[in-house]
Structure formats: C-alpha cells, structure tokens
C-alpha positions as CSV (number, residue, x, y, z in Angstrom):
1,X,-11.0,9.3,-6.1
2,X,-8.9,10.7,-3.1
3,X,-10.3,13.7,-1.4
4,X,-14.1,13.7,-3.0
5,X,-17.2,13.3,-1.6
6,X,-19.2,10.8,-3.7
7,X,-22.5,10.5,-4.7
8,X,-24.0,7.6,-2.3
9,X,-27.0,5.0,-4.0
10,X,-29.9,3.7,-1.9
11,X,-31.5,0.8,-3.2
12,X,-35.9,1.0,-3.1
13,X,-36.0,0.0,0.3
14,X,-34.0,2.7,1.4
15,X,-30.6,0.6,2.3
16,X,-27.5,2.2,1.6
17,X,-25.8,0.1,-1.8
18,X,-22.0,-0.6,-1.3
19,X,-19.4,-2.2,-3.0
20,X,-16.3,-4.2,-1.1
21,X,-13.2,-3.1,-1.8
22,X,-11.0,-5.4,0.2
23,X,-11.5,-8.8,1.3
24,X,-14.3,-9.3,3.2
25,X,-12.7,-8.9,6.7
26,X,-10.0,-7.1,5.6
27,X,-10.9,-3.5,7.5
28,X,-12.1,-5.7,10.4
29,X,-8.4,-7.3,10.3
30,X,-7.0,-4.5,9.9
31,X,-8.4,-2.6,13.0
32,X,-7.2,-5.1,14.9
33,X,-9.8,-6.2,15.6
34,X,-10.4,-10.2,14.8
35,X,-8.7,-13.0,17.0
36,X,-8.6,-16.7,16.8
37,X,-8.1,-19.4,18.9
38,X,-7.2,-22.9,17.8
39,X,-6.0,-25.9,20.1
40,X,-2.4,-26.9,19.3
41,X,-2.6,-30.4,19.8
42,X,-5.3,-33.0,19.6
43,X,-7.4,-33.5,22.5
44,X,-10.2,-36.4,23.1
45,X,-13.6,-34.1,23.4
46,X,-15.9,-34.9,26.5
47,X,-19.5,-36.5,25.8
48,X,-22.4,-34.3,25.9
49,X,-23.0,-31.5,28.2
50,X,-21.1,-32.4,30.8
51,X,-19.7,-30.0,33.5
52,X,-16.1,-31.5,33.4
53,X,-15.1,-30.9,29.8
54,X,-12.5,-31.2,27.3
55,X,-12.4,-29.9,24.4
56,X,-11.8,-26.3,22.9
57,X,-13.7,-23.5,24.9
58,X,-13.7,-19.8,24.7
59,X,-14.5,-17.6,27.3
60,X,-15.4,-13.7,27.6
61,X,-14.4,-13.0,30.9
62,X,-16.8,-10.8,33.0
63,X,-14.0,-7.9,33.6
64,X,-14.0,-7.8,29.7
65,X,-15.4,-4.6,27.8
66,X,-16.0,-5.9,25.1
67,X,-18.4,-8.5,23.3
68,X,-17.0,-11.1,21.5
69,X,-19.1,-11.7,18.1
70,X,-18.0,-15.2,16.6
71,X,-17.5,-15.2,12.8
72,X,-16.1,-19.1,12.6
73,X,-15.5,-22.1,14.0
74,X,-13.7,-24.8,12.9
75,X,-13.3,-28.8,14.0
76,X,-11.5,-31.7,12.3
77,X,-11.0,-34.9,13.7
78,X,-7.7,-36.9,12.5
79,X,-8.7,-40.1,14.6
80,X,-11.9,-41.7,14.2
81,X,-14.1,-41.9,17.0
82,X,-15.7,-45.3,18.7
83,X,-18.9,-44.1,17.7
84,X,-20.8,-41.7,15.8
85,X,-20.8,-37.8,16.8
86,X,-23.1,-35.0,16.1
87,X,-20.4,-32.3,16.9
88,X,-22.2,-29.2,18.0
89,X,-21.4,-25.7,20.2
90,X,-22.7,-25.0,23.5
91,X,-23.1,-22.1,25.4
92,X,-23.4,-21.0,28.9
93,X,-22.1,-18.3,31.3
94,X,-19.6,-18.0,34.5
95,X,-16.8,-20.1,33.0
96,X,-13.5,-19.8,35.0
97,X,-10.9,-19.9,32.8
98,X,-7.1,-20.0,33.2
99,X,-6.4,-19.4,30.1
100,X,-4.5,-22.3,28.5
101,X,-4.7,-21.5,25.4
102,X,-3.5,-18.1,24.2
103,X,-5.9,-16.0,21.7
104,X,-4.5,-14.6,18.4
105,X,-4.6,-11.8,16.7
106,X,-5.5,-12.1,13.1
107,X,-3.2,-8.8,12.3
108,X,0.1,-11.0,13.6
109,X,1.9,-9.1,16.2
110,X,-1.1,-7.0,16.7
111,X,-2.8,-6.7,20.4
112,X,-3.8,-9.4,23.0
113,X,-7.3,-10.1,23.5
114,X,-9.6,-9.9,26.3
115,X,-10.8,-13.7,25.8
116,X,-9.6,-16.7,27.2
117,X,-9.5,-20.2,26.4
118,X,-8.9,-23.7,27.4
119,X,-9.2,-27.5,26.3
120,X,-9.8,-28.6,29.4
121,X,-11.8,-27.0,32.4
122,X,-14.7,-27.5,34.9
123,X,-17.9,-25.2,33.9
124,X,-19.8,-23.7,36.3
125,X,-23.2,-25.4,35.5
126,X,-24.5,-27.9,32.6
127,X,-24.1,-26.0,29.1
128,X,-26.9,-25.6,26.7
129,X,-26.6,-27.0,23.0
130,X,-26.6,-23.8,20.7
131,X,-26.1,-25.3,17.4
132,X,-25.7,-28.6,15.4
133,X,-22.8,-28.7,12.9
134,X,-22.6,-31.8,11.8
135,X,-21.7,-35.8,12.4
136,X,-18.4,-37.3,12.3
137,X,-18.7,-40.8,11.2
138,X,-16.8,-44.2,12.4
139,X,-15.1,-44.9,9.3
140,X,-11.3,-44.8,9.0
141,X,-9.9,-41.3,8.2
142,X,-8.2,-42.8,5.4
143,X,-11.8,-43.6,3.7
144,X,-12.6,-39.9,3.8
145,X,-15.6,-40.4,5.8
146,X,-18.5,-37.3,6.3
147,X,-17.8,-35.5,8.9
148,X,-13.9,-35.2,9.1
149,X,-13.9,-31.5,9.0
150,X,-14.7,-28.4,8.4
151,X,-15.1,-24.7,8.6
152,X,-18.5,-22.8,9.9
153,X,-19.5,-19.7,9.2
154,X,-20.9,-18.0,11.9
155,X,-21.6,-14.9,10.4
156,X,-21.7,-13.2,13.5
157,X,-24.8,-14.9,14.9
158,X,-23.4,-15.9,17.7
159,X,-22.1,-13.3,20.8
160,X,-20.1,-13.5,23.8
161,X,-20.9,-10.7,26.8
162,X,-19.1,-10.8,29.4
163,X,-19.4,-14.0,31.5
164,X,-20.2,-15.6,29.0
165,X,-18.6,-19.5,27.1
166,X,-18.8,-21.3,23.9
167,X,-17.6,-24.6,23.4
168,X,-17.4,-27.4,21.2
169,X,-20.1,-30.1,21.9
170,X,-19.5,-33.9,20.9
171,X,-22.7,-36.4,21.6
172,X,-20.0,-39.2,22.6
173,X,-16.3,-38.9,23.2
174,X,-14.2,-38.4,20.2
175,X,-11.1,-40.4,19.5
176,X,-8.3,-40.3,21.4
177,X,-6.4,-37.2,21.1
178,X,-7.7,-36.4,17.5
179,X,-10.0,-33.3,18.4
180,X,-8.8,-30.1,17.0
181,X,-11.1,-27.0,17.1
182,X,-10.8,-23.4,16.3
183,X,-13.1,-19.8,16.8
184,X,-12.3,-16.9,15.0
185,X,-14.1,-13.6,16.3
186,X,-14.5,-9.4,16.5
187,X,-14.2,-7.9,19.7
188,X,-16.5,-4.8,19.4
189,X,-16.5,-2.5,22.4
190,X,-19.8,-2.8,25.1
C-alpha cells in the first residue's frame, strides 16, 4: 500500500522481478515523454535509397539533447503499387529538415518535441537499409493482399542521436499518393 516500503524479489539470476501496473507505456506516456509522427495525407514513396526522397522521415536534429529511441513504426498503403515492394527503414545522419510535419505528443496537449519530420526532402548522402518489414504486393486493395499494412514494434532497438534520420524505404515507388507512415518514440535525455 501507500507509504510502505516493500519487500523487493530477485529472480536466480539476480534480476529484479516486477509486475506492470499500468499499460505498458503508460508511465512513459505519462512523463511526457513519447511522440509520434504520422503523415496526413498519402504520398507516393521514392524507390530505393535515393538521395531525393519522399516519403515519411524523422529526424533528430544535431542541436537536440536528447536521443530519440523508436518504439513503432507503422505503414499502410491504400493504393496498390505498379510493382512489388519490400518496404523497409533506412538510416543515415546530417538530414536537413524543415520540419513539415509536426511531431505529437502522445499525452495530447503535452510538450513539443525536439524532432523533425518531413515527406519530402533531399538527404545529405545515400541512406543505409536498417531493416526489412515486409512486401506490399500488386493485388487490388480490395483483395486484401499481404502487405497492406501494419504496425512494427520496435521495441526500442532502434536510436536517434543527434544528426541522425530514419526513414521509410520502398524497393520501387509505391502508388500514387497511397503511402501513409508513422513512428512513435521516447525522447530520453543525452
């Protein structure tokens, strides 16, 4: 209860044994802590690692203080593309963004983040392929084809210092305007 000091459990290799109380990213949340990004209108992705993308990209600024550790990213396509796409994120540093897109926090009305992001931008030098999430498929949306969309959990595996970019990666152009992407991460303090 209120105002005790518990008894705390390790488990045989010495780790601390906890319960969760709240949702899982509830006290993150809370703290004001987690933001997310999603593009508000569809967008026809770039091909490949190309310098002059489109897209959804997400920036940490090198003025920032803090590290951004990504938790999700999400992608659905609502208009088949001409041919199939491994649909990926890349990575890379000294990204200039404007900052197109405006960040959210995940407590609504809480603060601004440090990040920035865009749809559509020149990157500094050719990105590198981090991660392969899947293949979008040519069949008609209506057919529920593989690939259509999803949600990714990062888990955390993935951080941003400062000057550093992630970005959505599509092996071929996706159909016209039907690209929508989101990133949901922590900003934790350098």
């Amino acid at each position: 209860g209120a105002g005790t000091n518990p008894n705390l459990r390790l488990d045989n290799l010495g780790g601390l044994t906890i319960t969760q109380l709240n949702s899982r990213y509830y006290e993150t949340t809370y703290r004001r802590q987690m933001y997310t990004i999603a593009n508000q209108s569809g967008v026809t992705t770039s091909a490949a690692l190309t310098t002059t993308y489109v897209g959804l990209c997400l920036d940490n600024p090198t003025t920032s203080t803090v590290n951004l550790v990504l938790t999700k990213a999400g992608y659905s396509f609502t208009v088949a593309p001409a041919a199939a796409v491994a649909v990926g994120l890349m990575t890379g540093t000294g990204a200039s963004i404007t900052g197109a897109v405006t960040p959210r926090n995940r407590f609504v009305g809480g603060v601004g983040s440090q990040a920035l992001a865009s749809t559509s931008l020149t990157l500094p030098g050719t990105p590198v392929l981090e991660t392969i999430l899947d293949t979008v498929t040519t069949a008609a949306i209506t057919t529920a084809p593989k690939g259509v969309g999803t949600i990714v959990d990062l888990e955390g595996s993935l951080i941003l210092p400062p000057g550093a970019f992630v970005a959505f990666y599509t092996s071929t152009a996706g159909g016209a305007s039907g690209f929508f992407g989101s990133f949901q991460w922590v900003e934790v303090p350098l």
